[in-house]
C-alpha positions in Angstrom: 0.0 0.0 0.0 2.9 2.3 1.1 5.1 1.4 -1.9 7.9 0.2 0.2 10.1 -2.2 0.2 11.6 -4.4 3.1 12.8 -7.8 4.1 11.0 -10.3 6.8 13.8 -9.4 9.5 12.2 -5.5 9.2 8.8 -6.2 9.4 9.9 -8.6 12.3 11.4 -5.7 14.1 8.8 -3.4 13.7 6.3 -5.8 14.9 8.9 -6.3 18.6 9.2 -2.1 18.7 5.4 -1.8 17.9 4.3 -4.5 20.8 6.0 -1.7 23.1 3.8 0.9 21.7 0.8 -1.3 21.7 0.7 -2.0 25.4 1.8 1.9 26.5 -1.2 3.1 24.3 -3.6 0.4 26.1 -2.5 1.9 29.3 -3.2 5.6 28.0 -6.9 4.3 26.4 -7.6 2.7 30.1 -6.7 5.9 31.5 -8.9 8.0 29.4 -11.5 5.7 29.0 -12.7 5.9 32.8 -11.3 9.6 33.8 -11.5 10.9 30.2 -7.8 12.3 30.9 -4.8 12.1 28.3 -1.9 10.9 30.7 1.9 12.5 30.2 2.7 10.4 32.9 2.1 7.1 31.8 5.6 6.6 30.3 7.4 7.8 33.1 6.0 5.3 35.6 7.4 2.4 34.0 10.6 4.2 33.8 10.9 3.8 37.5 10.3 0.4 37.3 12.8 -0.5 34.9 15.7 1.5 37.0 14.1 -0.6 40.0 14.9 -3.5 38.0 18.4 -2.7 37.7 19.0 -1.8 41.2 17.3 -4.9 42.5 19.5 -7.4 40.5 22.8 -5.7 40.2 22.6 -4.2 44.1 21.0 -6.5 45.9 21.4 -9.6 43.7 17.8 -10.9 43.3 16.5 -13.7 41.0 15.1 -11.6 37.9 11.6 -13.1 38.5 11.3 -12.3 41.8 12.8 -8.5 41.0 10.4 -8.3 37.7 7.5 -8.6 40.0 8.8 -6.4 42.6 9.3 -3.5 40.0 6.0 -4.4 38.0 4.1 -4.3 41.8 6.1 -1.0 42.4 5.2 1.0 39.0 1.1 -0.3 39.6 1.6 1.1 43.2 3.1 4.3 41.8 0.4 4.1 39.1 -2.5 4.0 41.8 -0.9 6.7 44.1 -0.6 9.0 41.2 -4.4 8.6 40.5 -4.9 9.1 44.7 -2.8 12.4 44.1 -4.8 14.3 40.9 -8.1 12.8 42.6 -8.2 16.6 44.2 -8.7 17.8 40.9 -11.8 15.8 40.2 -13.8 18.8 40.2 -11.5 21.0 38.1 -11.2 21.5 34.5 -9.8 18.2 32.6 -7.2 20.5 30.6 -6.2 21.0 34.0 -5.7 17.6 35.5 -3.5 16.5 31.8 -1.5 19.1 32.2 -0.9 18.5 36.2 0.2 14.7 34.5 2.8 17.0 32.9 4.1 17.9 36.1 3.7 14.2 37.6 5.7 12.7 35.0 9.0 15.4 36.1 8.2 14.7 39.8 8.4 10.5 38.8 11.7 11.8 36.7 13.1 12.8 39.9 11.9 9.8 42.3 14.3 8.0 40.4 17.3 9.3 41.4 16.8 8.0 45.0 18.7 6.0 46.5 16.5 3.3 47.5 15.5 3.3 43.3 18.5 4.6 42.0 21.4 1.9 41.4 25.1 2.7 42.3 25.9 1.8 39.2 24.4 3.8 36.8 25.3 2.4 33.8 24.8 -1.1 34.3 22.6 -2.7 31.6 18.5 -3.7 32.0 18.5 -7.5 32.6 17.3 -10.0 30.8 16.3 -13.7 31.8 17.5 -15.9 29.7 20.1 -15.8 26.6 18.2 -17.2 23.7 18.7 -15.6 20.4 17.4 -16.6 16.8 18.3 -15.4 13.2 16.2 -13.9 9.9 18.1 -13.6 7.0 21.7 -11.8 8.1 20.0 -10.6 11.3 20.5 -12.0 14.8 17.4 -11.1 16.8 18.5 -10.6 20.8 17.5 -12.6 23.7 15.6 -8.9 24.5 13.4 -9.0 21.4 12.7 -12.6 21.9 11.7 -11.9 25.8 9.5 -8.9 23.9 7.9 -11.2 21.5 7.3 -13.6 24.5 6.2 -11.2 27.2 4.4 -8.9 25.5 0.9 -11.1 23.8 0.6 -12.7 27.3 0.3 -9.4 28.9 -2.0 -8.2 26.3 -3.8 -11.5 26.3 -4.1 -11.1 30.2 -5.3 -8.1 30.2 -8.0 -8.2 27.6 -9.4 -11.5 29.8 -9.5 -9.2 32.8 -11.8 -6.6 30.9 -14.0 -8.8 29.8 -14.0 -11.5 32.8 -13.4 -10.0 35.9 -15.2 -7.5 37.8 -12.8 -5.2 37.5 -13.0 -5.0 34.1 -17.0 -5.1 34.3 -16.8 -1.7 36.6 -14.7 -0.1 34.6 -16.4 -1.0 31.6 -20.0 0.6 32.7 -17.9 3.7 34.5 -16.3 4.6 31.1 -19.9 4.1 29.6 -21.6 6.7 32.0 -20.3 7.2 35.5 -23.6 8.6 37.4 -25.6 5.4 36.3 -22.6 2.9 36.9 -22.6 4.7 40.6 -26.4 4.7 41.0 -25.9 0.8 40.3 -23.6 0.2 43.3 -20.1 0.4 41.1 -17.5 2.0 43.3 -16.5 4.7 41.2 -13.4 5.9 43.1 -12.1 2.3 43.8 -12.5 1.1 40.3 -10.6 4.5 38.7 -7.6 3.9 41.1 -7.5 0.0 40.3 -7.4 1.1 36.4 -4.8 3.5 37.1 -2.9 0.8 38.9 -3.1 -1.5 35.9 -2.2 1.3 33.6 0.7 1.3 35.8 1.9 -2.1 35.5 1.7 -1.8 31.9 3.5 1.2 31.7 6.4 -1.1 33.6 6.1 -4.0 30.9 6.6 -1.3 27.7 9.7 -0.1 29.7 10.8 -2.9 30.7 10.9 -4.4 26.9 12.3 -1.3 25.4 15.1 -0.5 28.2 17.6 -3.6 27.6 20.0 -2.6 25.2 20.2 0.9 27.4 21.6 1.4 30.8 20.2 2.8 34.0 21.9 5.4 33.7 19.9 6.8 30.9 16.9 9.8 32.6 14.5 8.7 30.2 13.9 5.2 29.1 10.6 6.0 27.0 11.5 8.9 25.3 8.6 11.6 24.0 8.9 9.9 20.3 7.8 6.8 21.9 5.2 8.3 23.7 4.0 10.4 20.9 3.9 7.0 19.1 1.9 5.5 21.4 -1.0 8.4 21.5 -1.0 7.7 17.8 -1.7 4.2 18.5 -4.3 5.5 21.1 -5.8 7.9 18.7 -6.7 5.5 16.3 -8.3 3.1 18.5 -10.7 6.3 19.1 -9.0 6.4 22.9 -12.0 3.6 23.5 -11.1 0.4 22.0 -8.8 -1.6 23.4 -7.9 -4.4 20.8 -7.5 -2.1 18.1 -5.2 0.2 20.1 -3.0 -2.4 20.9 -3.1 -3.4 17.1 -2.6 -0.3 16.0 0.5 0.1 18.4 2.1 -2.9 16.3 1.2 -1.1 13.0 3.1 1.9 14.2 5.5 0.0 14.9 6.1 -1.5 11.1 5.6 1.6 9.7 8.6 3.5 11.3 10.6 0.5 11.1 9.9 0.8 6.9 10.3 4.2 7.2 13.6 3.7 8.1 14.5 1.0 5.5 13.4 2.8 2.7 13.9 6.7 3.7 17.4 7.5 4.0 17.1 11.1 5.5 15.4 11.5 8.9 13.5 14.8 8.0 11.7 13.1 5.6 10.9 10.1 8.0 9.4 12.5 10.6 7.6 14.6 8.1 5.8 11.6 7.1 4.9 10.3 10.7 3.6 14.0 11.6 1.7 13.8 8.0 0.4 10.4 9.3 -0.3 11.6 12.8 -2.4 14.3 11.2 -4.2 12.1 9.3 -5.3 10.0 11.5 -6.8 12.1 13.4 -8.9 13.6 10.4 -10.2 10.2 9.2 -11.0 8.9 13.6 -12.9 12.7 14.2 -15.8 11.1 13.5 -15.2 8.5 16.3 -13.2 10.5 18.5 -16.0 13.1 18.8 -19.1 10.5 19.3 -16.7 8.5 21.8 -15.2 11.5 23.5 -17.5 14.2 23.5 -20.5 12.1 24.6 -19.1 10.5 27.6 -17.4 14.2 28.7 -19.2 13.8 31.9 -18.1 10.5 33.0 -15.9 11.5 36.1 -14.1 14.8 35.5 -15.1 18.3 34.2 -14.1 18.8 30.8 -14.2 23.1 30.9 -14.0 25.5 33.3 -17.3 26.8 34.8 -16.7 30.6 34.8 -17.8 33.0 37.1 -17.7 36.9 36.6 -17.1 38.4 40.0 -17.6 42.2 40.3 -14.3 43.6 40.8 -13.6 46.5 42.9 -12.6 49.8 42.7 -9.4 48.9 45.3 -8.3 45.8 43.3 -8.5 48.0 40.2 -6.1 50.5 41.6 -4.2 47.9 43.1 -3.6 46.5 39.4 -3.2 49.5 37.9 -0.5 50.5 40.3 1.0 47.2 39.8 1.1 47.2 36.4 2.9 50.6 35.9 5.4 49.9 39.0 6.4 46.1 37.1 7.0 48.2 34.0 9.3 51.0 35.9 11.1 48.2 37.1 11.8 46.6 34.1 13.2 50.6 32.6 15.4 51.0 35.7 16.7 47.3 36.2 19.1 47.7 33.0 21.1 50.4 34.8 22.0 48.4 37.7 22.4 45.0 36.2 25.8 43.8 35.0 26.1 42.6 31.7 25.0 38.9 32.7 22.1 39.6 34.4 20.8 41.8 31.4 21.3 39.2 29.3 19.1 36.8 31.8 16.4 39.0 32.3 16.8 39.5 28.4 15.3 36.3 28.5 13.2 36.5 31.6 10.8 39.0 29.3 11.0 36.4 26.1 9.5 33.6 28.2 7.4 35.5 29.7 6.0 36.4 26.3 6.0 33.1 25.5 3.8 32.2 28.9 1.6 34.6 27.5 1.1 33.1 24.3 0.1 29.9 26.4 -2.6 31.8 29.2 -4.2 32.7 26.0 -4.5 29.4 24.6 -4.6 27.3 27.5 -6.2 29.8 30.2 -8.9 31.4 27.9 -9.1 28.7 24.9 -9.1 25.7 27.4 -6.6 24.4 23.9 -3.2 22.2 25.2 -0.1 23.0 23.5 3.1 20.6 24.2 4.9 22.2 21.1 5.2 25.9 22.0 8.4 26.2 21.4 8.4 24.3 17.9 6.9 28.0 17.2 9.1 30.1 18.8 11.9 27.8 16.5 9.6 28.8 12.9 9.9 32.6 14.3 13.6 32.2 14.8 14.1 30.9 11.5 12.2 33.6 9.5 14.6 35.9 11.3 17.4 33.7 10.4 16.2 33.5 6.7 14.7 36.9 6.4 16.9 39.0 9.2 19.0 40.7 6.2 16.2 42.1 4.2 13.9 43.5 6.3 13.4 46.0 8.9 13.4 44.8 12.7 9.7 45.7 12.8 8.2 44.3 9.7 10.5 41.2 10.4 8.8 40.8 13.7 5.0 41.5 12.1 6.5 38.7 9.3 7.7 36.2 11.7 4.6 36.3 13.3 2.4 36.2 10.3 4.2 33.4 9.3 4.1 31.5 12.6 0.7 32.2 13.0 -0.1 30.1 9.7 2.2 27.2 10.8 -0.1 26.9 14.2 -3.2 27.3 12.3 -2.4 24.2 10.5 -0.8 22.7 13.1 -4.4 23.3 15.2 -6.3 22.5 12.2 -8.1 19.2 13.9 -8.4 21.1 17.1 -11.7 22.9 14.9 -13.1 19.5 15.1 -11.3 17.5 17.9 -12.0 17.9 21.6 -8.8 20.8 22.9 -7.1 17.8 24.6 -6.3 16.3 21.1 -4.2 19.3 20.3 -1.9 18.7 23.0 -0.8 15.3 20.8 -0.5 17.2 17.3 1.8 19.8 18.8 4.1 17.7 20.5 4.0 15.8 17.4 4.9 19.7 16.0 7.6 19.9 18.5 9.7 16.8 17.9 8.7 17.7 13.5 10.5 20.8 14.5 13.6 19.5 16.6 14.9 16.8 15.0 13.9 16.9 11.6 13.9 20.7 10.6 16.7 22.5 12.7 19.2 19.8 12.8 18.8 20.2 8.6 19.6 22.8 6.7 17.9 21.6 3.6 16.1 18.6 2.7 13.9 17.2 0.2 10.4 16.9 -0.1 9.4 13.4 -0.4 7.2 12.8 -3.0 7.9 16.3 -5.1 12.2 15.5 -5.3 12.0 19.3 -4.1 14.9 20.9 -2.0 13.7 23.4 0.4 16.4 25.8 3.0 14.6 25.9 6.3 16.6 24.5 9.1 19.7 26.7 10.6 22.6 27.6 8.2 24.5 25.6 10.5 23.3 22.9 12.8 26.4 23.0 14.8 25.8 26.3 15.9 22.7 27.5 16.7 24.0 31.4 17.5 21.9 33.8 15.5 22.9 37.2 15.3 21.1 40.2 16.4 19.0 42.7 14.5 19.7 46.3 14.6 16.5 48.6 15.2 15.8 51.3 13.0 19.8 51.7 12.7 20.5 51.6 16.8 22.8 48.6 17.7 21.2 45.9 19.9 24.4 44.1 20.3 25.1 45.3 23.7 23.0 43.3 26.7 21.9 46.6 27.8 20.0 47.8 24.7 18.8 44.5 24.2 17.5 44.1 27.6 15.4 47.4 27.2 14.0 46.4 23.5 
């Protein structure tokens, strides 16, 4: 269908990588099926059992079994104390609660560098259990692939009996169907989201666990965002509902960046055509993504904010007033008594807080999620880069931001149809597009039209661009740069 080309041993790999993605999207459908929330944290949870792993084997030489199930029972409890934690948000706006999952997933980041998780020896490799290895063609597949291929359909296979044998899986089933008539029929709607947070968990643990040999402890991240972005995808097209086809779809994934890889050479092209994909999907699933998401919006947390417009008094309008004109005084006078490397950092103090601004708009007033900010902030950069020597400071800033403001209306483009939480995957899809395919090239071609275009830095080595002048006054120094 693709018009690729590959060998058995690459569809063979791509099937391993994509069981990985298949059960990390199950857990992020589970997750949003019964608390209709898009986790960030779901990766980072297995990462801490995977460095438990390590620690238990290599520090206190445990049998691998008994560790595995010590680090799976770890990440589920971890998994069902982070669901304990963000319960206090039941009542708050859902793009709320995903993006306190953004913040979960750097406090998890840090809980592994404890001692009683962390392993002295950070570099030691992820275990595996056994050393049996097999060949396709001139490939030798690892005793890690072969634990993946093993490991991998039992879990899934486990799990889908559980949904559709246990009562766990029969409570969770009527709470993601409608939560006020699964309570009104004596389902504990509390207890059964913190048990399918706790599973989500321990799957989170199995897809890190499979993906980290090969790597060491030492690395911060064992899933990285590409994998997690791959696993939404997966999640997106099972219409963040359906199990089976999630996890099937996670495998699929899985071949298509391994023939991606085979048969495109450079790697802007291969992420252009996964972010193409990405976008695609979600078009052709709105249909299903709306009647499946939208309609069950009231299952267990708010979706929007309810607003409220309080009458605001005369003394809190002076006091902001005041406020406002004092913060701006402050920001004249501090360039005078700042040396030259505190001007340069509240330089960029002021250009993130611009950026915050750009986010309280769309976050705060919009209720829209954007992971891939800064993938925009990178397209204004490169018009200046591109365009800095013809143009005027101030038509290249009313250009850069023309232009910028086309590339997020496309980027947002299923946002117009999609429920805001949808956006947060197609920008961070944006943001990794943007980081590893267009600024680490200078120029590429454009599959499909053997067209080179020049959008990337002139040299990916450096990223130093230099400054502007304004209307012929020198903003070189840190001084008259902090001011403009």
């Amino acid at each position: 269908m693709l018009a690729f080309a590959a060998p058995n041993f690459v569809l063979l790999q791509g099937l391993i990588i994509g069981l990985g993605y298949g059960l990390l999207a199950v857990g992020l459908v589970l997750i949003y099926r019964t608390n209709r929330v898009l986790n960030f944290a779901q990766g980072q949870v297995g990462v801490i059992a995977a460095v438990f792993l390590v620690k238990l084997t290599a520090d206190f030489k445990f049998e691998y079994w008994f560790a595995l199930a010590l680090s799976i029972a770890l990440a589920a409890v971890v998994g069902g104390l982070s669901e304990l934690v963000l319960r206090r948000l039941f009542s708050r706006p859902r793009v709320l609660v995903m993006v306190a999952t953004i913040g979960l997933s750097q406090v998890l980041l840090a809980l592994t560098a404890l001692p009683f998780i962390r392993p002295k020896n950070l570099y030691k490799p992820v275990p595996v259990p056994f050393d049996i290895s097999f060949t396709l063609g001139t490939t030798i597949f690892t005793p890690a692939e072969v634990l993946t291929l093993i490991v991998a359909p039992i879990v899934a296979l486990a799990l889908a009996f559980a949904v559709r044998s246990t009562s766990w899986g029969l409570t969770m089933r009527a709470m993601s169907e409608n939560a006020d008539s699964a309570r009104l029929s004596g389902v504990w709607i509390r207890r059964t989201s913190t048990l399918t947070w706790t599973v989500a968990g321990a799957l989170s643990a199995f897809a890190a666990i499979l993906n980290a040999p090969g790597q060491t402890s030492a690395l911060t991240q064992v899933l990285s965002p590409d994998l997690l972005l791959f696993a939404l995808t997966a999640a997106l097209v099972g219409a963040m509902i359906n199990l089976t086809v999630a996890f099937v779809a996670g495998i699929g994934v899985g071949v298509l960046y391994e023939l991606l890889q085979w048969n495109i050479s450079s790697t802007a092209n291969q992420q252009l055509v996964l972010f193409v994909v990405l976008l695609v999907v979600l078009l052709i699933r709105v249909r299903a993504l709306r009647k499946d998401s939208r309609s069950g919006e009231r299952s267990t947390w708010q979706f929007g904010a309810t607003t409220a417009r309080a009458a605001v008094d005369a003394l809190r309008h002076r006091v902001s007033v005041s406020g406002t004109w004092l913060a701006v005084a402050g920001a004249v006078a501090l360039p005078l008594v700042l040396n030259v490397g505190n001007n340069y950092l509240f330089s960029q103090v002021c250009i993130y807080a611009v950026i915050a601004l750009s986010l309280t708009v769309l976050t705060g007033w919009a209720g829209q999620v954007s992971l891939g900010q800064f993938g925009l902030v990178a397209v204004g950069a490169l018009v200046a880069v591109h365009l800095g020597g013809s143009f005027p400071l101030p038509l290249l800033l009313v250009v850069a931001g023309a232009v910028t403001a086309l590339v997020a209306i496309i980027v947002g483009l299923p946002a117009l149809r999609l429920p805001g939480l949808f956006l947060a995957v197609t920008t961070l899809a944006f943001a990794i597009f943007m980081q590893e395919a267009v600024l680490a090239t200078p120029c590429w071609s454009v599959p499909g039209i053997n067209k080179t275009v020049c959008t990337g830095l002139p040299s990916p080595s450096s990223t130093l661009i230099g400054r502007p002048t304004l209307l012929g006054l020198s903003l070189q120094s840190q001084r008259s740069f902090a001011w403009f």
